[in-house]
N, C-alpha and C positions, 0 to 999 in steps of 0.2 A: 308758662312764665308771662305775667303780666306784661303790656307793652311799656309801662313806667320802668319796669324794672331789668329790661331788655335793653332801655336807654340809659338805663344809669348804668350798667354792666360795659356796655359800649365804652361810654363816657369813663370809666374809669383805664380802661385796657392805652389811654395816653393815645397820642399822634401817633404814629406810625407810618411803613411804606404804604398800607392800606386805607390808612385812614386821616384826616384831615378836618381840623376845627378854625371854621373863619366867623371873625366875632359880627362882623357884618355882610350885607350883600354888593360883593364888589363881581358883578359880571363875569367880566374879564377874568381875574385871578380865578374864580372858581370853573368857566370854563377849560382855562388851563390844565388844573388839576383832573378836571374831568376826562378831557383828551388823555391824559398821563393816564388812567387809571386803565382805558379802554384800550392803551398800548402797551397794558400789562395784564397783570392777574385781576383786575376789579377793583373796588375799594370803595367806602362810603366817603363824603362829605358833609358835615354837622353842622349847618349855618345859625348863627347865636351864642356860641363861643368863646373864648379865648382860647391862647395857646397852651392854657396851663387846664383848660374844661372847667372853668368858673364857668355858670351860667348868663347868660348876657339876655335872651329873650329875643325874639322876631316882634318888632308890631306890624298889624296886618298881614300874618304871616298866607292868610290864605289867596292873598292877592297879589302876594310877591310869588308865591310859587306858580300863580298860571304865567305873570310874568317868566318867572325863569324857562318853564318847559319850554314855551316858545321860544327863549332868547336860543338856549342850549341845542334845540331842536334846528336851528336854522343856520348852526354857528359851526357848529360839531360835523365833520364830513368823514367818509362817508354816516349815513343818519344810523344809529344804534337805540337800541331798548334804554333807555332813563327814567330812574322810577323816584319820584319827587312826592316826599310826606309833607305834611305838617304834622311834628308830633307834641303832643302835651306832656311839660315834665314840674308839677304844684302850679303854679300859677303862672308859669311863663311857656312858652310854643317855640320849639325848633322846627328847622327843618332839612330835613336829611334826604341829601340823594344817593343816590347808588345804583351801579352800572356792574354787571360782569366784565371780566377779560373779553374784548369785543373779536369777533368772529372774522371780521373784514379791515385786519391793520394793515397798514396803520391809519389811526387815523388822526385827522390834523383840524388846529383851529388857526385860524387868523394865517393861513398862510402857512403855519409851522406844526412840525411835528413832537409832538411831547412827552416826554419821559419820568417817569419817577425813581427817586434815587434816593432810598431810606426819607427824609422829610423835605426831602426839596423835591422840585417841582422844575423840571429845566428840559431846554429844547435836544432832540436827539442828536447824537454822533451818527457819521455817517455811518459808523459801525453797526450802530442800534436798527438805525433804518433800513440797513439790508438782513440783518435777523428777521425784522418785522416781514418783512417784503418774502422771505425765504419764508415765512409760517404761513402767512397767507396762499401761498404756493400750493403747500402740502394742506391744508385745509379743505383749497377747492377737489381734492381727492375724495373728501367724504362721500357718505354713502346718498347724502339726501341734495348735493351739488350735482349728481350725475343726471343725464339725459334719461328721459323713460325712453323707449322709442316705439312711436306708431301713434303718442297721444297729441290730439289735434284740440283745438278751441271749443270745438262743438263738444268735448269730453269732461269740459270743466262745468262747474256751475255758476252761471257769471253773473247770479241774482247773490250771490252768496262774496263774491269778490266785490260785487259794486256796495256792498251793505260792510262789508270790512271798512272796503275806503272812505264812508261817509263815517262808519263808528270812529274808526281812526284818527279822523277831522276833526270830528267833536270834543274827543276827548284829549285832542292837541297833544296825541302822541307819534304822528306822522308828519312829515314835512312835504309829502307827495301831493302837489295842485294839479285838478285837473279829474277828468272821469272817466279818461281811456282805461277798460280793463288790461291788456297789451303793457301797457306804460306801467300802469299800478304793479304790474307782476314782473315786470323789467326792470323798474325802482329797486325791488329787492329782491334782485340775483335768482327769481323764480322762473325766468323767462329768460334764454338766453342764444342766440342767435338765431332765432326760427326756432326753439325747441323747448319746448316743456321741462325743468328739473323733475327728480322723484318725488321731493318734499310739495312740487305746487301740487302733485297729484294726489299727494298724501292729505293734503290742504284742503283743495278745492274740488278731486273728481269727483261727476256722478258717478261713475260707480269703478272706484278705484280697486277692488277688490281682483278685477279686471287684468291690472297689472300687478297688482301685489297680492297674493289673495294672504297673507301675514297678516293683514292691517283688521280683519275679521275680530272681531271681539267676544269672547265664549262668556254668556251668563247662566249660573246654574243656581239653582236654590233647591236647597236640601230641606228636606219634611225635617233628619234628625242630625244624620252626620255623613260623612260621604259611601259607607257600607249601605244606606238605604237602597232596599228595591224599587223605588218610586221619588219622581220629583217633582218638586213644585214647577219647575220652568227649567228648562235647557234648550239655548237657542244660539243662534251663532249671530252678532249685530253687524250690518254690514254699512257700508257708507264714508264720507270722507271723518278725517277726528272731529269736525266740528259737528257733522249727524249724528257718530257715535257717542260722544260727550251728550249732548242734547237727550239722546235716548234713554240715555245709564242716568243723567238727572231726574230728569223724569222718573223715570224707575224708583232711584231713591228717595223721592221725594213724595211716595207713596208708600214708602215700608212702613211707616205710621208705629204707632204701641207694640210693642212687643213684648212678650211674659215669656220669664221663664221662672221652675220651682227653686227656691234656695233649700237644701237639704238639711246644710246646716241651720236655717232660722224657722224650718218648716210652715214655709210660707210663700208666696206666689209673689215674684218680685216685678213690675213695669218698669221699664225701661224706654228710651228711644236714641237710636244713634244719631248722634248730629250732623245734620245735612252738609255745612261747611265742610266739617272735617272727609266725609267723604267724598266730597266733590272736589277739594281738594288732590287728596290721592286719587281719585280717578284720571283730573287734568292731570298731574303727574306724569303718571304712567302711563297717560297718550303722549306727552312730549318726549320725555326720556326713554322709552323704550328701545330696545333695538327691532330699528327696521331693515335693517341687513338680510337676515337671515331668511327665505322662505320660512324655515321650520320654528320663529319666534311668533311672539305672539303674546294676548295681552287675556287675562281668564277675571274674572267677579264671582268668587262664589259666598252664598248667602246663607249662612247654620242659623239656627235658632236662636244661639247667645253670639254671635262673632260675624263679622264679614272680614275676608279675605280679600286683599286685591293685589295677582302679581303681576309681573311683564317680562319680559327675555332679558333686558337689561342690566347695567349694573353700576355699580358707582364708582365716580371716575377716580384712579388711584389715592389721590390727596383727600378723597372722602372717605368718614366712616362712618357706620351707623350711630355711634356717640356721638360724632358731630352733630348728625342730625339732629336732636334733641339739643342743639346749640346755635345761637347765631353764627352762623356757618356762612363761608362764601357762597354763591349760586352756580350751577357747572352744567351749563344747558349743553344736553348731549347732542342735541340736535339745533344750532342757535336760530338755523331761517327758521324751523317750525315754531322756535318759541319768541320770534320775533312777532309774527303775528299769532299768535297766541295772545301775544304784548298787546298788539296794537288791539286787538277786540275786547282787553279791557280784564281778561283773564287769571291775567296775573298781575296782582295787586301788589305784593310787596314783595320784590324778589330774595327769596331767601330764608322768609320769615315765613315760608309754608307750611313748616314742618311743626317749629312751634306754635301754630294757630291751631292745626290739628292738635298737639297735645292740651292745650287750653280748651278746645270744644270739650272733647273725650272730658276733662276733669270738670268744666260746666253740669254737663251731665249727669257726676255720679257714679263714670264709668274707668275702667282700669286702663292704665296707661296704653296704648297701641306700640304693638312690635316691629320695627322695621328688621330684615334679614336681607342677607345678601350672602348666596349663595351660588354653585353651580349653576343650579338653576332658574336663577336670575335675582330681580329685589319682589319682597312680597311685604304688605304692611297689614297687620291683622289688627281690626277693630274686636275690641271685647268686651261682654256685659257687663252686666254692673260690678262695680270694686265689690260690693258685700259678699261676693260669690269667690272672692281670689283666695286662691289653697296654695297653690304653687309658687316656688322661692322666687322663679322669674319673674313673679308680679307684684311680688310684694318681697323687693329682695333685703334682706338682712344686712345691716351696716356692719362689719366687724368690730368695731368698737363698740358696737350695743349686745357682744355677747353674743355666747352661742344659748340657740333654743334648748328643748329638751332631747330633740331627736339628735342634735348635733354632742347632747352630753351623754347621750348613749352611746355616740361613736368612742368618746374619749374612756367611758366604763369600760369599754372594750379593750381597752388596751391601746388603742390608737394614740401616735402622738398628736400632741395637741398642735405642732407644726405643721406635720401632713393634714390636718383635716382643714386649718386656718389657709395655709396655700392650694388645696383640691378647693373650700371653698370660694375665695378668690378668682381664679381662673374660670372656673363653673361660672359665679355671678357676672364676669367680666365675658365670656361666650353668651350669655343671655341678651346682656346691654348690646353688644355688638350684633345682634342678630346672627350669630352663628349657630347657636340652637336654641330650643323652644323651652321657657320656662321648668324646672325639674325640681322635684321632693327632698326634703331632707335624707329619704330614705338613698336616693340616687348617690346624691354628694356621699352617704358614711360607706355605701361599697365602693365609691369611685374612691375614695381616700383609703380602703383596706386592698383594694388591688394598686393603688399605687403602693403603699406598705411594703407589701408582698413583691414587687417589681424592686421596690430600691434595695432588698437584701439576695434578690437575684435576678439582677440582667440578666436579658436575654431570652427568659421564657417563651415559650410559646400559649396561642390561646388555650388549648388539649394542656399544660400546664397547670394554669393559671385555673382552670374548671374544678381539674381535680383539688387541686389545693384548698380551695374555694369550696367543695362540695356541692357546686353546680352546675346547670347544664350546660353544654359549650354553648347555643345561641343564648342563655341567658349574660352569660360571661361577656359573646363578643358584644350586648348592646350596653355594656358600660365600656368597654375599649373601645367601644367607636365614640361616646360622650367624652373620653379622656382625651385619644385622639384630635379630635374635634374642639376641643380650645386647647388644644396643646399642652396638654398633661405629659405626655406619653408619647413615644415612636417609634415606628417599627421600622427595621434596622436586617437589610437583606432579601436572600430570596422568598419566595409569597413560601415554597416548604419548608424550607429551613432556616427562615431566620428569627428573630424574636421581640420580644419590645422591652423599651428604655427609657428612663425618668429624660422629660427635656431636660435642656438649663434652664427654662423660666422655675418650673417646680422643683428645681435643684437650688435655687436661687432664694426661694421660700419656704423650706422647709430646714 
C-alpha cells in the first residue's frame, strides 16, 4: 500500500479513542493527547487537520517536527519511543505521530496524568491512576526486567552503549544529557540497583550467548530445499541483537541476482529479494522474539526462490496475521529492547513495518510474503517472482470472481456448490492468516468432498472416511489435518473412538 493511500485510509477511519486530528500545532494540547495515548493502548496524532479530516496542510512541516520531538521529548515523563513523520498527501504535508501503549505508566505531562476517553482527552481519576500503577507493577515481572546474575560492566560493550547515546542525540530521540555509560543504562530501566537487566545483556553483551545461549541465531542456505545432502552455509551467529542484525545485513546484502527456471514460461527468470523488506523481518524477529525460553530461538533459511525467517515468538492476542498486512497498532513484545532499537534509529515508522515489506516484495515483481503464526512460533516467508505462483495461497481467488476450472470440476462432481464455496472460504481465510501454507484447487475439491461425506455422517472416524474415499489412511488424514486446521471440521472424543464433525463456522456457510 502506498504511503498516500495509507494516509487517506487513516484519514477516512474519523477521530476516534485512537486517533486524533489537530488542524494546527498547539503544543500543549497535542502533548496532552500524547501522554493519553501512552496511558493507554497507543494511538496516532494527524497534525494539519480538522475535526471533520478536511485537509488543512503543515507549512514548514519539516521544521516544526524537529521542533515537536524535542518539545515532546522533554515534556512527556517518564521519556517513551515517539515516532514523528512529515507525510505528503497532493500538494499539502501532515504530520503524524505515534506512540504505542507505553511500557512504564503512567505517564505524565505538565504535572498531570492523562487519559483518553473515546474523543476526549482528560486528566485521570484516581481510579485510572492505580490501574495504571497496578500494570506497571506486573510489567516489571517480564522476562527482559529481570536480573541476569553474575554480569559485571566489563561484560558489556561500552563502545557500542556510548555510540547508542550519541546516535540517540542526534537523532533527538533521547532526552538522556550526559556520557556516563551507568546513567545512560539506568535512564532506561537497563541498569537497576547494582545489577544488569536480561534485555541490557541482550542489548549490549560481548558475549551474551554466555547467559542466554537462546539468543544464537541458526543461518542455513540450502543448494535446493531442505531434503538436500549438502549446504551452502550452516552456522550458528553469536553476539548481542545489534552484532547479529549487523551480520544477517550483511549477509543479505550480498545475496545479490538470483535465477530460478519458470516451467511454466520455459525460461530462466532473475530475480532479487529486496533488502528493506528483509531487514526489516530480520529486525522484527530480533525484537519480538521470545527470549524466555532456553529452547527458543530465532533460524534464517535461504532456498533458491524463498527465504524464510522464523522466531519462538508470537503475536500478541489483539494481533492477527491479516492485520499485519494493515495499518495495525504496534505491540512491542519486548518494549526496553525496542526502545533502543528506537533510539539507534531502527525503527522508522512504528507500525508500518509490515506494509513496507509488502510494498518492497510488489516493487520487485515478487509474490506477496506469508506471515504464519503457529505453535511454533511467527515465520514470514519471502518468495520469488509472482510469474512462478501456481498455488491458491498466492494468488487467491476472490469468490465473487467465480470459481476456476478445477473448482467446476468439483461441482461436476456432484458437489454442492455451498460446500465447496464455504471449504473454499475457510481454506483462503487459513492461508491469509498464516495458519497454513498456500494449497491447489485440487486440495480445496477433496477437502470439500470429505466435508460432504462428514455432514451426512457425523462422527466417522479417519479408517471411515479412507474407505469411503478409496484412499489411503495417511492420504486421508493430511486433508483432515488441512480441514482441521482452519476449522472446517472437529474431532469430537477419545483419540480410538471418537470421530469428526462439520464446525458451526462451515455449518454456517454451507
Amino acid at each position: 500500500m502506498k504511503d498516500e493511500q495509507l494516509i487517506k485510509n487513516i484519514i477516512l477511519e474519523g477521530e476516534h479513542e485512537q486517533l486524533d486530528f489537530k488542524e494546527s500545532v498547539q503544543k500543549e494540547n497535542i502533548a496532552k493527547v500524547i501522554c493519553s495515548f501512552l496511558n493507554g493502548k497507543g494511538g496516532r496524532v494527524i497534525i494539519g487537520l480538522n475535526n471533520s479530516g478536511t485537509i488543512k496542510g503543515i507549512s514548514n512541516a519539516l521544521k516544526v517536527v524537529e521542533d515537536l520531538k524535542v518539545y515532546l521529548l522533554n515534556s512527556i515523563i517518564p521519556e517513551a519511543p515517539i515516532t514523528i513523520n512529515v507525510e505528503s498527501l497532493g500538494r499539502s504535508e501532515l504530520i503524524m505521530i505515534k506512540v504505542y501503549g507505553g511500557s512504564k505508566q503512567p505517564y505524565i505531562f505538565d504535572g498531570n496524568i492523562y487519559y483518553r476517553k473515546g474523543l476526549n482527552t482528560q486528566k485521570a481519576t484516581s481510579k485510572e491512576i492505580s490501574k495504571l500503577i497496578h500494570g506497571r507493577q506486573n510489567s516489571e515481572l517480564h522476562w527482559e526486567r529481570q536480573i541476569t546474575i553474575g554480569v559485571t560492566v566489563n561484560d558489556l560493550d561500552q563502545k557500542l552503549i556510548q555510540s547508542t547515546i550519541r546516535e540517540s542525540r542526534e537523532n533527538h530521540r533521547s532526552s538522556f544529557q550526559g556520557d556516563d555509560v551507568l546513567d545512560f543504562l539506568a535512564n532506561y530501566s537497563l541498569y537497576q540497583n547494582g545489577s544488569f537487566t536480561n534485555a541490557c545483556v541482550v542489548l549490549f553483551g560481548k558475549q551474551p550467548a554466555r547467559f542466554f545461549p537462546q539468543i544464537r541465531v541458526r543461518l542455513t542456505e540450502y543448494v535446493d530445499g531442505k531434503t538436500d545432502n549438502q549446504l551452502l552455509r550452516d552456522e550458528l551467529l553469536e553476539g548481542n541483537l545489534f552484532l547479529i542484525q549487523s551480520k544477517l545485513e550483511k549477509y543479505i546484502g550480498n545475496l545479490g541476482i538470483r535465477s530460478v527456471f519458470d516451467k511454466n514460461q520455459w525460461k530462466r527468470v532473475d530475480f532479487k529479494f529486496p533488502e528493506k523488506a528483509l531487514q526489516e523481518g530480520i529486525i522484527n524477529a530480533l525484537m519480538h522474539r521470545d527470549y524466555s525460553s532456553v529452547s527458543s530461538g530465532v533460524s534464517i533459511s535461504i532456498y533458491p526462490d524463498s527465504v524464510v525467517i522464523s522466531n519462538s515468538g508470537h503475536l500478541p492476542d489483539d494481533l492477527t496475521v491479516r492485520l499485519l498486512k494493515t495499518s495495525h497498532r504496534s505491540h512491542p513484545v519486548n518494549p526496553d529492547i525496542a526502545h533502543i532499537v528506537f533510539l539507534r534509529g531502527l525503527i522508522d515508522k512504528l507500525g508500518r513495518g509490515t506494509l513496507k515489506v509488502l510494498e518492497e516484495c510488489e516493487k520487485e515483481g515478487l509474490k506477496s510474503p506469508i506471515w504464519k503464526d503457529n505453535e511454533d512460533g511467527v515465520s514470514l516467508t519471502f518468495y520469488g517472482p509472482r510469474a512462478l505462483a501456481s498455488k491458491r495461497g498466492n494468488t487467491p481467488i476472490g469468490l465473487d470472481d467465480g470459481l476456476n476450472d478445477g473448482l467446476n470440476d468439483g461441482l461436476n462432481d456432484g458437489l454442492n456448490d455451498g460446500v465447496i464455496r464455504g471449504v473454499s472460504k475457510l481454506v483462503n481465510d487459513g492461508v491469509d492468516d498464516g495458519v497454513i501454507d498456500g494449497v491447489t484447487d485440487g486440495v480445496i475439491i477433496e477437502v470439500a468432498r470429505l466435508t460432504k461425506l462428514i455432514s451426512q455422517k457425523e462422527g466417522m472416524n479417519t479408517l471411515d472416511i479412507a474407505t469411503k474415499r478409496g484412499k489411503s489412511k495417511p492420504t486421508v488424514e493430511r486433508y483432515l489435518r488441512t480441514a482441521r486446521e482452519v476449522g472446517i471440521i472437529e474431532f469430537r472424543g477419545a483419540p480410538r473412538t471418537g470421530g469428526y464433525y462439520l464446525s458451526n463456522k462451515i455449518k454456517n456457510l454451507i
